[in-house]
FIMIRO-46092 format. One record per residue (C-alpha): x negated, y negated, z; residue number from 1. Coordinates in nm, 4 decimals, m for minus. Example, Ala and Ser with C-alpha at 12.3 -4.5 7.8 and 13.67 -1.06 7.14 Angstrom:
! FIMIRO-46092
+----------+----------+----------+-----+
|       px |       py |       pz |   i |
+----------+----------+----------+-----+
|  m1.2300 |   0.4500 |   0.7800 |   1 |
|  m1.3670 |   0.1060 |   0.7140 |   2 |
+----------+----------+----------+-----+
This chain:
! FIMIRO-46092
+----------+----------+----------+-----+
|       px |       py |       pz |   i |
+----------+----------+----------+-----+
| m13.3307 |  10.8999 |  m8.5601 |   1 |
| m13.3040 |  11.2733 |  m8.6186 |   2 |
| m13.0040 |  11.4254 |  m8.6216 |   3 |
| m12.9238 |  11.7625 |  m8.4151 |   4 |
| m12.9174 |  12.0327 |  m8.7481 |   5 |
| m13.2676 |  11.8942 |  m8.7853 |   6 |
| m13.3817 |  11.8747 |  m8.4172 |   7 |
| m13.2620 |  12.2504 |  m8.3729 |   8 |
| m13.4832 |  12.3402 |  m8.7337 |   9 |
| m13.7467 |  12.1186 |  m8.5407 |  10 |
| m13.7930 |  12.2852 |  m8.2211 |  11 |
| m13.8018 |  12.6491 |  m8.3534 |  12 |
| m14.0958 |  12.5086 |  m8.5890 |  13 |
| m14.2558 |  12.3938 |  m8.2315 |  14 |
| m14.1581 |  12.6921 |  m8.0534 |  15 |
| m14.3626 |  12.9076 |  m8.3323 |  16 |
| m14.6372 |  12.6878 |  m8.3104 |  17 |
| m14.6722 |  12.7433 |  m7.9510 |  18 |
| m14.6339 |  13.1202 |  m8.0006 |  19 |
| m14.9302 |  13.0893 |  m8.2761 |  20 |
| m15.2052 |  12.8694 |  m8.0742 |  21 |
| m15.1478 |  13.1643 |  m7.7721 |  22 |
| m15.1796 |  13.4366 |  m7.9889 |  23 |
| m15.5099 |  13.2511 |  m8.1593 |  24 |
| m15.6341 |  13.1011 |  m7.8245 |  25 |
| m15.5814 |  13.3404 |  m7.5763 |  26 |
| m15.5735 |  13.6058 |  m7.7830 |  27 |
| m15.8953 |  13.6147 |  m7.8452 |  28 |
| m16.0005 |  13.6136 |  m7.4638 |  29 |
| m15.7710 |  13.9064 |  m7.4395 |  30 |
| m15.8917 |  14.1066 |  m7.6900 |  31 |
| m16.2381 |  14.0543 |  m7.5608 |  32 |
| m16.0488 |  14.2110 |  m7.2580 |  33 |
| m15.9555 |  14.4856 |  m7.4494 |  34 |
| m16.3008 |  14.5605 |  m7.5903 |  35 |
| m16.4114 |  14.5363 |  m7.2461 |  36 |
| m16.4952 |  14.9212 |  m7.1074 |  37 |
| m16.5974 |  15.0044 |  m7.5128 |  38 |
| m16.8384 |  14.7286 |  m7.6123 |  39 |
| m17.0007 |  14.6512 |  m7.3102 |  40 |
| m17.1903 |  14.9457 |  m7.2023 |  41 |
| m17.3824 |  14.8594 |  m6.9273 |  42 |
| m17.3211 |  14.5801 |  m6.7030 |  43 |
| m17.5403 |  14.2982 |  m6.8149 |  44 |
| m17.3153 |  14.3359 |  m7.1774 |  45 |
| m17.0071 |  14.3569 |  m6.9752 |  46 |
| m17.1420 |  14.0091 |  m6.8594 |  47 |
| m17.2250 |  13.8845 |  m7.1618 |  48 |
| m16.8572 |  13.9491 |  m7.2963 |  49 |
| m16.7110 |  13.8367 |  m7.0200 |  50 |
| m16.9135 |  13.4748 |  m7.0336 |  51 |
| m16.8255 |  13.4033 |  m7.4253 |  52 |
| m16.4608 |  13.3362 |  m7.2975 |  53 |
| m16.5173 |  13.2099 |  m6.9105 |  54 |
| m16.5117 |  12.8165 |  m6.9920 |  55 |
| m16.2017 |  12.8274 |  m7.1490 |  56 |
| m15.9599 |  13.1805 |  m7.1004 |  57 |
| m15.7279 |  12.9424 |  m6.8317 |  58 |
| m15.7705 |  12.6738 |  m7.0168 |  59 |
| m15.6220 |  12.8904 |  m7.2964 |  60 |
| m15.3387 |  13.0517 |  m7.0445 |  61 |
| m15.1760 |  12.7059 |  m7.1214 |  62 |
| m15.0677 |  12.7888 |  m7.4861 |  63 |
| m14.8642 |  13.1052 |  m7.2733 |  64 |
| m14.6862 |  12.8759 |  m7.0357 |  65 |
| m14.6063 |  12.5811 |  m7.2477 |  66 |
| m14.4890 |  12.8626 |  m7.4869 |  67 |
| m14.2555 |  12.9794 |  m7.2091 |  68 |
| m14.1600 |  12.6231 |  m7.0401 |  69 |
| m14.0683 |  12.5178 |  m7.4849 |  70 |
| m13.8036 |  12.8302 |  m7.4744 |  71 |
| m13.6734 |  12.7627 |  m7.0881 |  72 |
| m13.6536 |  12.3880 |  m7.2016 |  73 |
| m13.5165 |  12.4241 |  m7.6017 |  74 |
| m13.3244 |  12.7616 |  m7.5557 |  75 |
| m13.2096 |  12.7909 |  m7.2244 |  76 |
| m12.9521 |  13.0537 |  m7.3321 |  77 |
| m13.2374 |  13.2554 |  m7.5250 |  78 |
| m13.4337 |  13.2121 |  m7.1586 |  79 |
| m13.2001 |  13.3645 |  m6.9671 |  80 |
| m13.0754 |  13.6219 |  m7.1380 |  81 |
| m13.4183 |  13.8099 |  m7.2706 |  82 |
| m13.5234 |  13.7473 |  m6.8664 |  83 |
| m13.2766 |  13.9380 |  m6.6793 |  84 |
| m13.1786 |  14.1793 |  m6.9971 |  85 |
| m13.5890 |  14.2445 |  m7.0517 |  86 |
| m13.6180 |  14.2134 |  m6.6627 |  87 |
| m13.8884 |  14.5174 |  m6.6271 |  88 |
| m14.0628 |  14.4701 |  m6.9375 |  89 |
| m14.1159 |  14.1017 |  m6.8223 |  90 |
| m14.2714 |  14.1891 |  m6.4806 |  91 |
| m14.4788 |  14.4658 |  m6.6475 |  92 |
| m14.6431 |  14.1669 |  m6.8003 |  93 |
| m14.6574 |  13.9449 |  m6.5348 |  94 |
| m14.7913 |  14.2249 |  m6.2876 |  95 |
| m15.0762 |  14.3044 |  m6.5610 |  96 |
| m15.1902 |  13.9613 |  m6.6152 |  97 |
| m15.2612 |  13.9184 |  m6.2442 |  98 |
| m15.5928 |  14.0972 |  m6.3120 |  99 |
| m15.6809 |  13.8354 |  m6.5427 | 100 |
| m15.7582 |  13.5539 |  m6.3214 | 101 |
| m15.8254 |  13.7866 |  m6.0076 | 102 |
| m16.0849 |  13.9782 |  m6.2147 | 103 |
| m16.2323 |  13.6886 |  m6.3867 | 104 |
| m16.3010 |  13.5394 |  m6.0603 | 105 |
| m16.3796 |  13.8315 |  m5.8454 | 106 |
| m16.5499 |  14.0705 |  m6.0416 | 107 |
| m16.8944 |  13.9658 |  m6.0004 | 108 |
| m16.8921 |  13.8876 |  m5.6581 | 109 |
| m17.0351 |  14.2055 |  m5.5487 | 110 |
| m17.3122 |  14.3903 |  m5.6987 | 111 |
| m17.1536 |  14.7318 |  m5.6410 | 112 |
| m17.0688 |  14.8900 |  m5.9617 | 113 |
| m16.7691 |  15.0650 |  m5.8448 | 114 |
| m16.6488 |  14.7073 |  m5.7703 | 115 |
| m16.7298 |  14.6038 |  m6.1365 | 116 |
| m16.5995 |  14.8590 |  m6.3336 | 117 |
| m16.2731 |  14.8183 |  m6.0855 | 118 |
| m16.2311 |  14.4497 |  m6.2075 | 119 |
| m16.3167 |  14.5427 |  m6.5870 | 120 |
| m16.0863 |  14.8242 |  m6.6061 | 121 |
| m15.8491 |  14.5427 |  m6.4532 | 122 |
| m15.9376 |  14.3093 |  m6.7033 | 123 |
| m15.8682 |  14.5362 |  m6.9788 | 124 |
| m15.5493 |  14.6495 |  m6.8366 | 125 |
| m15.4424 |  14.2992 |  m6.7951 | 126 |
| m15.5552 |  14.2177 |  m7.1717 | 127 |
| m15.4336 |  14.5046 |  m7.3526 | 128 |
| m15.0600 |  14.6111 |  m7.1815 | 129 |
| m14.9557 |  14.2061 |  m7.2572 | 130 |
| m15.0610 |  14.2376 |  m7.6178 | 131 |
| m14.8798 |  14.5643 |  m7.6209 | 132 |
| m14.5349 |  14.4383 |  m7.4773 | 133 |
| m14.5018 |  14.1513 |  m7.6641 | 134 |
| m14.5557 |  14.3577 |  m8.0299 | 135 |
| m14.2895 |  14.5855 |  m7.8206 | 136 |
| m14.0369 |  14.2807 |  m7.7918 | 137 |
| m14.0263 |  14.1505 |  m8.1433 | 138 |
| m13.9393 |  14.4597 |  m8.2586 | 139 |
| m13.6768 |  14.5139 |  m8.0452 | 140 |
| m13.5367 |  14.1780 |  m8.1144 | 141 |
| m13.5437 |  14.3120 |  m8.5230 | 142 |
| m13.3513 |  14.6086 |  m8.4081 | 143 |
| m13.1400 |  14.4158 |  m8.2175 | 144 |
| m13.1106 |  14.4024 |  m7.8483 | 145 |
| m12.8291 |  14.5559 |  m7.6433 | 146 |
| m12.6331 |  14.2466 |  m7.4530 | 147 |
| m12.2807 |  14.1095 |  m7.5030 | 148 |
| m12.1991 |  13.7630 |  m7.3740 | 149 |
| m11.8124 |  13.7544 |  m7.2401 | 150 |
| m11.5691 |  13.4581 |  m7.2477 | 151 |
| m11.7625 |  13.2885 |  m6.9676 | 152 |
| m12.1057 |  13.2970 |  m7.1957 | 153 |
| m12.2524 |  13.5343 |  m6.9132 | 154 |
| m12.4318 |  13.7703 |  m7.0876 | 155 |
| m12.4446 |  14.1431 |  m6.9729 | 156 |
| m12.7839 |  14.3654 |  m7.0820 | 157 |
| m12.6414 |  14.7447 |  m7.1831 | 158 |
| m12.9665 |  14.9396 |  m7.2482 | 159 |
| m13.2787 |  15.0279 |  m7.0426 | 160 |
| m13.6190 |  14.9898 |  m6.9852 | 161 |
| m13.7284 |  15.3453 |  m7.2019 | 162 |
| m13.4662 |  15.2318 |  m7.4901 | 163 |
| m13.7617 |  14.9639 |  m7.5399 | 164 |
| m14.0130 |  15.2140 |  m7.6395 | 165 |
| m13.8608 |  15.3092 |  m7.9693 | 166 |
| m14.0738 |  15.4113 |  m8.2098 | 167 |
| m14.0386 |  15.1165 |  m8.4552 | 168 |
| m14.1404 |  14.8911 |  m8.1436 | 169 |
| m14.4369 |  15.0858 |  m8.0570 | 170 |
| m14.5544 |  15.0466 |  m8.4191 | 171 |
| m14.5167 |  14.6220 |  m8.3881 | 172 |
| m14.6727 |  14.7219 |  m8.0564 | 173 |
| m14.9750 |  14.8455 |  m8.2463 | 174 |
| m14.9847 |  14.5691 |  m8.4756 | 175 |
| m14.9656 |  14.3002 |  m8.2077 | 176 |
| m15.2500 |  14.5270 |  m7.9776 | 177 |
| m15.4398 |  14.5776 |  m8.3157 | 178 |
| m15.4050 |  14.1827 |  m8.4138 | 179 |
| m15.5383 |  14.0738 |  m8.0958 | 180 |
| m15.8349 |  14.3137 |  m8.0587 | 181 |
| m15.9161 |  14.1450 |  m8.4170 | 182 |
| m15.9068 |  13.8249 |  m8.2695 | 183 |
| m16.1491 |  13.9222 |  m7.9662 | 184 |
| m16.3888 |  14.1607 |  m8.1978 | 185 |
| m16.3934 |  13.8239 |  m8.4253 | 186 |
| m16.4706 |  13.5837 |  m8.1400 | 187 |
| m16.7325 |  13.8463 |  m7.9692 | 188 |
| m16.9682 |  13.8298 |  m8.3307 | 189 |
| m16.9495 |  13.4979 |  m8.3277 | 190 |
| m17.0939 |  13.4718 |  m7.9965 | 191 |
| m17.3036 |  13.7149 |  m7.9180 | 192 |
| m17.6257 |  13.9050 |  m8.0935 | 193 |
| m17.7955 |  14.2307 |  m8.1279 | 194 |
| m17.5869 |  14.5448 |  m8.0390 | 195 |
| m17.3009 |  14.3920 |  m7.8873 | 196 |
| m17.2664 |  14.2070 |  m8.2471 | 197 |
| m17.2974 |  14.5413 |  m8.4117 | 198 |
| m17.0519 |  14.6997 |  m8.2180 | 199 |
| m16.7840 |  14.4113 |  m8.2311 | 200 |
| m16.8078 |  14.4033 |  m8.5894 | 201 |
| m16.7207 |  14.7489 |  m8.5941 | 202 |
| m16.4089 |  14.7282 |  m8.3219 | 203 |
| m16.3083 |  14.4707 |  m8.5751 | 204 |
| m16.3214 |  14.6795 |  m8.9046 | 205 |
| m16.1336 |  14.9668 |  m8.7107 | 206 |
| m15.8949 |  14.6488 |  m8.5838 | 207 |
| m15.8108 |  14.5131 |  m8.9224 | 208 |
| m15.7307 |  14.8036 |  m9.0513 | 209 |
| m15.4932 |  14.9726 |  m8.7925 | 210 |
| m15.3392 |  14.6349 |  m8.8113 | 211 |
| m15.3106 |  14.6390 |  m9.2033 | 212 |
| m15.1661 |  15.0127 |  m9.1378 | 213 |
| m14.8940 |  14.9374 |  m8.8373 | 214 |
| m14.8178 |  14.6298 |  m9.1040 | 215 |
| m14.7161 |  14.8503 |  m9.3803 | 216 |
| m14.5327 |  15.0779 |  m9.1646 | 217 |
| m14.2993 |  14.8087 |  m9.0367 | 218 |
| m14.2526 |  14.6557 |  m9.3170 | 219 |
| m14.0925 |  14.9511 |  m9.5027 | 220 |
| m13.9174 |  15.0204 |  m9.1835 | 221 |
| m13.7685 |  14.6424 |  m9.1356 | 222 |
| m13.6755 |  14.6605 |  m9.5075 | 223 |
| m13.4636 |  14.9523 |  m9.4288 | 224 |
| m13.3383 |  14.8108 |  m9.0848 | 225 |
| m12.9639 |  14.7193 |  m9.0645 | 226 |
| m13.0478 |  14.3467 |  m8.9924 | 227 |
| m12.7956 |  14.0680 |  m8.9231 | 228 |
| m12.6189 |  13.8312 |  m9.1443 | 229 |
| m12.4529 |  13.4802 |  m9.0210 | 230 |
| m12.0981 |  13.5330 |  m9.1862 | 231 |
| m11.9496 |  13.2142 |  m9.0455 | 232 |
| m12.0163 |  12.9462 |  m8.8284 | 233 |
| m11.9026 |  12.5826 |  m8.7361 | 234 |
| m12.1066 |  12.2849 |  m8.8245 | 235 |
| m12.4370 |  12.3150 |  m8.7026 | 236 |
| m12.4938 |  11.9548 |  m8.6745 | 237 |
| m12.2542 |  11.9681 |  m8.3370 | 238 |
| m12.2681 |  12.1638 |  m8.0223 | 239 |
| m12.1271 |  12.5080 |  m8.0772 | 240 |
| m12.1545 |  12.8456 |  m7.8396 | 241 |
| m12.2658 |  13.1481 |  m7.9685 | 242 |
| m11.9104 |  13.3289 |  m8.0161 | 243 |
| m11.7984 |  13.0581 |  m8.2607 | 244 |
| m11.9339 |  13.2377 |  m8.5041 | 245 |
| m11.9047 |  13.5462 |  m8.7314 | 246 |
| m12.2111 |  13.8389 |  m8.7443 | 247 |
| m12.2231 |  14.1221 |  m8.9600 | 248 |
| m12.5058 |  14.4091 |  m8.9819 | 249 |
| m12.6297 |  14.4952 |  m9.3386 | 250 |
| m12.8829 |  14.6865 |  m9.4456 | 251 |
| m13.2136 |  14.5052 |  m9.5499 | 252 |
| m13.1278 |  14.1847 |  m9.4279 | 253 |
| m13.4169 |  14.0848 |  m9.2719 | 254 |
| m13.5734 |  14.0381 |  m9.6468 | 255 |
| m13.2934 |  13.7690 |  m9.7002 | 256 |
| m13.4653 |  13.4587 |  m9.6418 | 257 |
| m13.7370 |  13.5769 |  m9.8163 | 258 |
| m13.5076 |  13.6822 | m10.1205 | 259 |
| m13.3445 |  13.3855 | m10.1714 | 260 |
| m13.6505 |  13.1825 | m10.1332 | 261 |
| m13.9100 |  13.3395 | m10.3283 | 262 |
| m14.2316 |  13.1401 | m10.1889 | 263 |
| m14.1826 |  13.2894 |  m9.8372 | 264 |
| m14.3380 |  13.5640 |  m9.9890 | 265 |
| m14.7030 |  13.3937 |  m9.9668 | 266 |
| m14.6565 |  13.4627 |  m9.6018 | 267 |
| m14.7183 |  13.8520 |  m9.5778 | 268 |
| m14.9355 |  13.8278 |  m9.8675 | 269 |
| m15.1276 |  13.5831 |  m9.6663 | 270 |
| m15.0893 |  13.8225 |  m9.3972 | 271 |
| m15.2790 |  14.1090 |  m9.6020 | 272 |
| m15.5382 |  13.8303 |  m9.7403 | 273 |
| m15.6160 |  13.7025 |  m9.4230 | 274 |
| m15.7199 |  14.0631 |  m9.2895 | 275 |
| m15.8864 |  14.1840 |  m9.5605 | 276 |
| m16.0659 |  13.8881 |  m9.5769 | 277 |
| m16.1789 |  13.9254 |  m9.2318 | 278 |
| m16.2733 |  14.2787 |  m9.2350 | 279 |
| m16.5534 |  14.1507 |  m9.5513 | 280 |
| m16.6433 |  13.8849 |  m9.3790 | 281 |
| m16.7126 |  14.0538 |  m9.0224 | 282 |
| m16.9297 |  14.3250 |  m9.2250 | 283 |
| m17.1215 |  14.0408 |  m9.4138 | 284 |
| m17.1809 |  13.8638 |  m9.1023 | 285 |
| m17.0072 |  13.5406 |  m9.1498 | 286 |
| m16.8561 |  13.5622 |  m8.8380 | 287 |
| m16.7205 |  13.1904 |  m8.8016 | 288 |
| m16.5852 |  13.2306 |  m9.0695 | 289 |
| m16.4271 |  13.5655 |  m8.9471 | 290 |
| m16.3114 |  13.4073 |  m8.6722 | 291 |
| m16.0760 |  13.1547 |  m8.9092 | 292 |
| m15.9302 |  13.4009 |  m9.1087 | 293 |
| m15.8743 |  13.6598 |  m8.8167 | 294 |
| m15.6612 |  13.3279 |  m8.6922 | 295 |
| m15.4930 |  13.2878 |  m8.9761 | 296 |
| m15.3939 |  13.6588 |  m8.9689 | 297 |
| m15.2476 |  13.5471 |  m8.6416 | 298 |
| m15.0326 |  13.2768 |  m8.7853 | 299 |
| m14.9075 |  13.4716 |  m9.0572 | 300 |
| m14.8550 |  13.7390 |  m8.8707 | 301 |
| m14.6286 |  13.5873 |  m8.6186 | 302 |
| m14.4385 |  13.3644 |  m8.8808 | 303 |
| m14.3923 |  13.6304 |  m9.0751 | 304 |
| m14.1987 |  13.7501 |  m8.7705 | 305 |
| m13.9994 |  13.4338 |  m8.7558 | 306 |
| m13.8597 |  13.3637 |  m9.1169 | 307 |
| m13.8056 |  13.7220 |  m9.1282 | 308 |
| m13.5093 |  13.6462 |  m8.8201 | 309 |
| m13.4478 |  13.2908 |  m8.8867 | 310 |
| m13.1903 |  13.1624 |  m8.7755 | 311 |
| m13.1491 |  13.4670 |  m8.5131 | 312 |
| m13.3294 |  13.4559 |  m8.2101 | 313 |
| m13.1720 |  13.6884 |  m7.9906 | 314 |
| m12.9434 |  13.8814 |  m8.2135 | 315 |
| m12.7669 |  14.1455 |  m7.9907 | 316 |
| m12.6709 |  14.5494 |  m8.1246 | 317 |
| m12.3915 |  14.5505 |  m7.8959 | 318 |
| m12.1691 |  14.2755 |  m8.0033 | 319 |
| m12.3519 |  14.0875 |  m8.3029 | 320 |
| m12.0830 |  13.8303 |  m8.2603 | 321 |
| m12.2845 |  13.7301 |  m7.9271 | 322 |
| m12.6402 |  13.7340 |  m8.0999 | 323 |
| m12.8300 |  13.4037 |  m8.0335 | 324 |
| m12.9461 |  13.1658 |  m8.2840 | 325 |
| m13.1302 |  12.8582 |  m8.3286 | 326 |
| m12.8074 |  12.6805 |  m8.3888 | 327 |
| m12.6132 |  12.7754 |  m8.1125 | 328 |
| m12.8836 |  12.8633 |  m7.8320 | 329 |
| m13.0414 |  12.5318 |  m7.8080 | 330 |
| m13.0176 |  12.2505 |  m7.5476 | 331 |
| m12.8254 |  11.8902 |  m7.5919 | 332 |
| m12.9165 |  11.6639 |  m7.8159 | 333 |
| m13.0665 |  11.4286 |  m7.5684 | 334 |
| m13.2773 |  11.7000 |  m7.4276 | 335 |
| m13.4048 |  11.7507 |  m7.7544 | 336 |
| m13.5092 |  11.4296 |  m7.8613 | 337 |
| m13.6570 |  11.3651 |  m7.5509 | 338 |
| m13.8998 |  11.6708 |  m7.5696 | 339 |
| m13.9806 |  11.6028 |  m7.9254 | 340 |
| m14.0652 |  11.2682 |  m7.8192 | 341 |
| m14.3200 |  11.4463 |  m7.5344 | 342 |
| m14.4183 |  11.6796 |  m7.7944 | 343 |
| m14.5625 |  11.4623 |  m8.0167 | 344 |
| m14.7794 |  11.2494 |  m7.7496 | 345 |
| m14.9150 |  11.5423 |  m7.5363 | 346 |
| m14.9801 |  11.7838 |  m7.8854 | 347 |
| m15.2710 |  11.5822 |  m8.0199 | 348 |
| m15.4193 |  11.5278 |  m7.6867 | 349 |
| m15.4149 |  11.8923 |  m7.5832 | 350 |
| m15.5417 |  11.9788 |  m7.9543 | 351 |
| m15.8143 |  11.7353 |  m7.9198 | 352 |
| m15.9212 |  11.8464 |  m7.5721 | 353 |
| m15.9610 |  12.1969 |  m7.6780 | 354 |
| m16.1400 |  12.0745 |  m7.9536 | 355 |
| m16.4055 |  11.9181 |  m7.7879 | 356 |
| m16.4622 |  12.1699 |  m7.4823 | 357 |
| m16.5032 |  12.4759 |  m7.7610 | 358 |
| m16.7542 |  12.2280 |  m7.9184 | 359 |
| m16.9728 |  12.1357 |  m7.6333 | 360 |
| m16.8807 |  12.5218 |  m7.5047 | 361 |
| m17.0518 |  12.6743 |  m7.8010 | 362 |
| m17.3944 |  12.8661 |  m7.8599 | 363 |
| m17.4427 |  13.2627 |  m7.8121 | 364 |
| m17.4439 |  13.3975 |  m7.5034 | 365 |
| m17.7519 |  13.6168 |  m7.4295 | 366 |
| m17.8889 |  13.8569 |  m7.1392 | 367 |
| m18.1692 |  13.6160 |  m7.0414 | 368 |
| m17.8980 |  13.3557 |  m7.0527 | 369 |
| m17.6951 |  13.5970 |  m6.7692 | 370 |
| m18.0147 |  13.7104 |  m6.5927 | 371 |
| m18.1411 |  13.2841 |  m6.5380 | 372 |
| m17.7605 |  13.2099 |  m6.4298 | 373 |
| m17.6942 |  13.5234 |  m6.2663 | 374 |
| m17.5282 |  13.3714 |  m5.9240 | 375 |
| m17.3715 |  13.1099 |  m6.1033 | 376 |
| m17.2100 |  13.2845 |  m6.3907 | 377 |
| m16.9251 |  13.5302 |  m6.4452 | 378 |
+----------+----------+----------+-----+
């Protein structure tokens, strides 16, 4: 049986994974979002971008809210904390995605074009101010967020809304917009033809490269970042609260883990490879194969993110002694093993679901394809 040290490890592994397949499966319907009002310029090709990702975009909302239910579940600390101290960033979000499914579903029910170009200038709102906020959040959380927790372990948010919109944040919040506009301009040659190819190859050379850009930037930023350091701290194999332990702030510590283990270092380089690699391979017109290594940028991308904070999750620029980690943030033991033991059954079977809808799902979506299916389609 597992012990807890190795559950903890375990579950931050499963949490990142869950962070990944969203950012890879409905990123990619939300950066077709974002591309929405540029690519499409009439609206039959509106249509047409719209249809590539109708089958599955709330079929890919459940990466999202299995990403969410994993932290409410593993970290219930982590939960509660970035909810009520990120309160109005969080419903920012949440009030942008409702045009998602509302314009999805709505948008072609009347032929008025006012109507339409309503519902896609909803759809891109709703695509591009998530992927905006959530690049926004994980650089906050390497600057460090403002809470304390007192002896009670309630924890007490000290900044605001506008102290969010830093300029190191809005650079991750370029990466993560670029990143996912990648995805979608990926996804969009892959399924479509003729101009609306052209043109989505092109959103996604001008993607891959802002992203390649905002990466650079943060990277010489984070390597000049005070980061966080774990001092001290009781056994991690028991249950411990987060102000059993001792935090420091020093100066390019965020390059730790990857200092005293040299192979992390294949991750950014990945990072760079990947996106490069995509950028050729868009412009060559091996778009599947785009596709792949825009979703490996993805990956890399995002667990870049995480070994760069591991084993912080929330670490706090108030009081680093109350910063949040994946050793004292997590839920029992029992709770744990139980949704490992959940994790491993349902996994597969979601995996091999998605699997075979994308298969029988796949094909390039045309005009005469809109124009015979024209009530029944997006």
């Amino acid at each position: 049986m597992l012990d807890y040290m190795t559950l903890k490890f375990l579950w931050w592994l499963i949490v990142g994974v869950l962070l990944i397949g969203f950012a890879i499966m409905d990123g990619h319907d939300m950066g077709v979002g974002i591309l929405l009002p540029f690519l499409g310029k009439n609206d039959t090709e509106r249509r047409i971008m719209i249809n590539t990702v109708a089958p599955h975009w709330d079929g890919n909302q459940v990466w999202f809210i299995t990403a969410g239910g994993a932290i409410f579940a593993a970290w219930p600390f982590v939960y509660a904390t970035a909810f009520s101290g990120m309160y109005w960033a969080l419903l920012l979000v949440l009030f942008a995605l409702f045009f998602r499914p509302v314009g999805f579903e709505y948008r072609s029910k009347l032929p008025n074009p006012a109507w339409r170009q309503s519902w896609d200038l909803g759809l891109f709102a709703g695509s591009a101010v998530p992927a905006l906020v959530f690049g926004v959040a994980f650089g906050n959380l390497l600057l460090g967020v403002p809470f304390y927790l007192d002896d009670t372990m309630r924890s007490f948010y000290t900044g605001s809304f506008w102290a969010l919109l830093n300029p190191f944040a809005l650079v991750c919040g370029v990466a993560s917009l670029s990143m996912l506009t990648l995805q979608g301009a990926s996804f969009l040659s892959h399924r479509t033809d003729g101009e609306i190819r052209q043109r989505a190859v092109k959103a996604g050379s001008i993607a891959a490269i802002a992203l390649l850009i905002a990466l650079t930037v943060a990277g010489v930023i984070v390597s000049n970042l005070d980061g966080f350091v774990i001092k001290s701290i009781p056994d991690v194999n028991s249950s411990i609260n987060p102000l059993m332990k001792e935090v420091s702030r020093q100066t390019g510590a965020w390059l730790g883990n990857y200092q005293r283990y040299p192979v992390l270092w294949a991750i950014p380089a990945l990072a760079y490879a990947a996106a490069l690699l995509t950028l050729l391979l868009l412009r060559s017109g091996k778009t599947l194969a785009a596709f792949v290594t825009s979703s490996v940028t993805c990956a890399s991308v995002i667990l870049n993110a995480g070994v760069a904070l591991f084993p912080f999750i929330l670490p706090s620029s108030s009081t680093p002694q109350s910063s949040l980690t994946v050793w004292d943030a997590t839920s029992s033991l029992v709770t744990l093993r139980v949704m490992f033991v959940v994790a491993l059954i349902f996994t597969p079977i979601v995996l091999g679901y998605t699997a075979w809808a994308y298969r029988v799902m796949r094909g390039t979506v045309t005009g005469d394809y809109i124009r015979a299916n024209d009530k029944h389609l997006y």
